[in-house]
N, C-alpha and C positions, 0 to 999 in steps of 0.2 A: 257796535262792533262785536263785541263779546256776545251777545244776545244771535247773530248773524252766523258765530262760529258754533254757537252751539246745535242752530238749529240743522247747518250743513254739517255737524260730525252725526247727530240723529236721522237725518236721510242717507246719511252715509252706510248706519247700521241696518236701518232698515232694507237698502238695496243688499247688502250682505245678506240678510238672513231668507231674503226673498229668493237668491241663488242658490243658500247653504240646500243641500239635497239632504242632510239629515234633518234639519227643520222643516224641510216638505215633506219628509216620511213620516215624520214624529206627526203630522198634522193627519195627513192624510191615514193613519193607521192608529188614530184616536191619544197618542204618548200624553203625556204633561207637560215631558219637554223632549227636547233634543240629546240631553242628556241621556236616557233611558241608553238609548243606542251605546254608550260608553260602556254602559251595566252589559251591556248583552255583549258586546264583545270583549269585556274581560272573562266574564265566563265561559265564552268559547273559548278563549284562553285556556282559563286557569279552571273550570270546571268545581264551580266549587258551592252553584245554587240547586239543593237538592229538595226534593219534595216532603221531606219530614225535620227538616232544620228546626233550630230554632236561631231568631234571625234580628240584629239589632242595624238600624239603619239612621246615622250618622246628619243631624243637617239636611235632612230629609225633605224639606218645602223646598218647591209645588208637587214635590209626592214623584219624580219620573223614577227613579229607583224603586220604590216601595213597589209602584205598580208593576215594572218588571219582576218584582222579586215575587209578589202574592199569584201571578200566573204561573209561577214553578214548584213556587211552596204549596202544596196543596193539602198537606196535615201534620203542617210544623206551625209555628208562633213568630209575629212578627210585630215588630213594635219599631216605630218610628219617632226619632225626636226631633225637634228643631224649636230657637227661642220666633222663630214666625209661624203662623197659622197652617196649615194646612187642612184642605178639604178630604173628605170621608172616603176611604178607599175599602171598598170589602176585605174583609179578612185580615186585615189591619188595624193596631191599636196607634193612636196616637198619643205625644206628651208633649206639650208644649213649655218646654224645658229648657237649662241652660248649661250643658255637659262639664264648664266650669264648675257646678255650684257643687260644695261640698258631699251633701246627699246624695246625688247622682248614682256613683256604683249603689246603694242599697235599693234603691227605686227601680234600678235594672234588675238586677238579682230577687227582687219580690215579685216583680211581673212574670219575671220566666221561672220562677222557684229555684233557682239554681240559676250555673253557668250555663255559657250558649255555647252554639258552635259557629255564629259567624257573623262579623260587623263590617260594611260597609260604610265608610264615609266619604261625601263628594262635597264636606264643607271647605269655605272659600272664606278668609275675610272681607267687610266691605272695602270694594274699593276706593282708595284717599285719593287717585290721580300719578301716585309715586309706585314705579313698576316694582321698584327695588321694595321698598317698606310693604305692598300688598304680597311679595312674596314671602317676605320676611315672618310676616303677621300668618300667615296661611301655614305656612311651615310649623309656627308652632303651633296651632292647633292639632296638625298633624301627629305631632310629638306627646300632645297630650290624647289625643286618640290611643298611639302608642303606648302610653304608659296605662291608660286606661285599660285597654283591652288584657294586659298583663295578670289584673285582676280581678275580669268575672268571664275569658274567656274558657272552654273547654283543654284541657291539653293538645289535643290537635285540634285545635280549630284555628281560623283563620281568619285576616285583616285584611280587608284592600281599602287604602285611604290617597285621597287627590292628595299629592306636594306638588312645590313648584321646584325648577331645577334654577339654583340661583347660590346664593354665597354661602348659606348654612345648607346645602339640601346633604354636602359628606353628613354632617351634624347628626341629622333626623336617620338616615342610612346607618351608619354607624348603632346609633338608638334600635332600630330595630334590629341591628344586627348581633345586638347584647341580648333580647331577649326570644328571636325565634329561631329554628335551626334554618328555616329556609324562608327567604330574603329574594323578592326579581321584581323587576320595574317594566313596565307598558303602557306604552303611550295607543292607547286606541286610536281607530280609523277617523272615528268620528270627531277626536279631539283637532280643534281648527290647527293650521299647522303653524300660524302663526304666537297661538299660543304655547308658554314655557309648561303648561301644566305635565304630571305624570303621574301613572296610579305605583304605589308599593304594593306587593302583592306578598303576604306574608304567613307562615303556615307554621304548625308547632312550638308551643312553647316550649323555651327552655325552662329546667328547673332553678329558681330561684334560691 
């Protein structure tokens, strides 16, 4: 029975992503994923991937961000982390890494010599089955992006990290709202609508 239910929620997703029109774009115009599209329409947004950045990329596997971002950075630096694997993208360094682990800020700040001007993150925790707990857990990574970024970003430079909107997301908002002057949220086209996700999109530091 259980074996029966699994296999009909996996055709379930499968017929979804056969429909999804960004996962047939993403396919058809070579992406990594469907996510890329996320990437390109916050920067139509917020306009903020420019061709001499210097660029850190959050949770980065299977690379759909990175790839958007190395097609606009064209002689800036970009470095990607996540603690899974990812395949070899031009013009991108990877680390297979774990943004927890103590070292981290010095490992960032040695590969670019300095501060950056822009981090992207579209990390997620795994999900348990528990809508509430996978937000929960997502959010504070979120938080810790946030705090993170406080200390090897550029003075104006800028954040855009996925949260989920759920019982701590004032929490995380709040958080960023202590440390940059400007604070706005977007949920892109491409994000399924059924999904709680959202990006902060956040600019300038305050001084500490």
């Amino acid at each position: 029975m259980k074996k029966s239910k699994r296999v009909k929620k996996s055709n379930s997703w499968r017929i979804k992503q056969h429909r999804d029109q960004f996962f047939k774009k993403s396919k058809t115009l070579g992406y990594r994923s469907r996510a890329s599209f996320k990437l390109i329409q916050l920067n139509d947004k917020f306009k903020f991937l420019k061709k001499n950045i210097k660029l850190l990329d959050l949770g980065a596997s299977p690379g759909g961000w990175s790839q958007v971002a190395s097609k606009l950075i064209i002689s800036g630096k970009i470095l990607s982390i996540d603690i899974k694997v990812m395949d070899p993208l031009k013009n991108v360094e990877f680390m297979k890494y774990d943004i927890l682990d103590d070292d981290i800020e010095n490992k960032i700040i040695s590969f670019f010599n300095g501060k950056l001007d822009v981090i992207i993150s579209d990390m997620a925790a795994n999900t348990t089955g528990n809508k509430s707990l996978d937000s929960i857990r997502t959010n504070q990574l979120c938080s810790e992006v946030i705090n993170l970024s406080s200390k090897i970003l550029k003075p104006k430079g800028v954040l855009v990290s996925k949260l989920f909107m759920g019982d701590d997301f004032l929490e995380v908002k709040n958080l960023a709202k202590s440390m940059f002057h400007n604070v706005n949220f977007f949920k892109p086209e491409s994000s399924r609508d059924e999904s709680k996700e959202t990006y902060v999109h956040c600019k300038i530091l305050k001084t500490l």
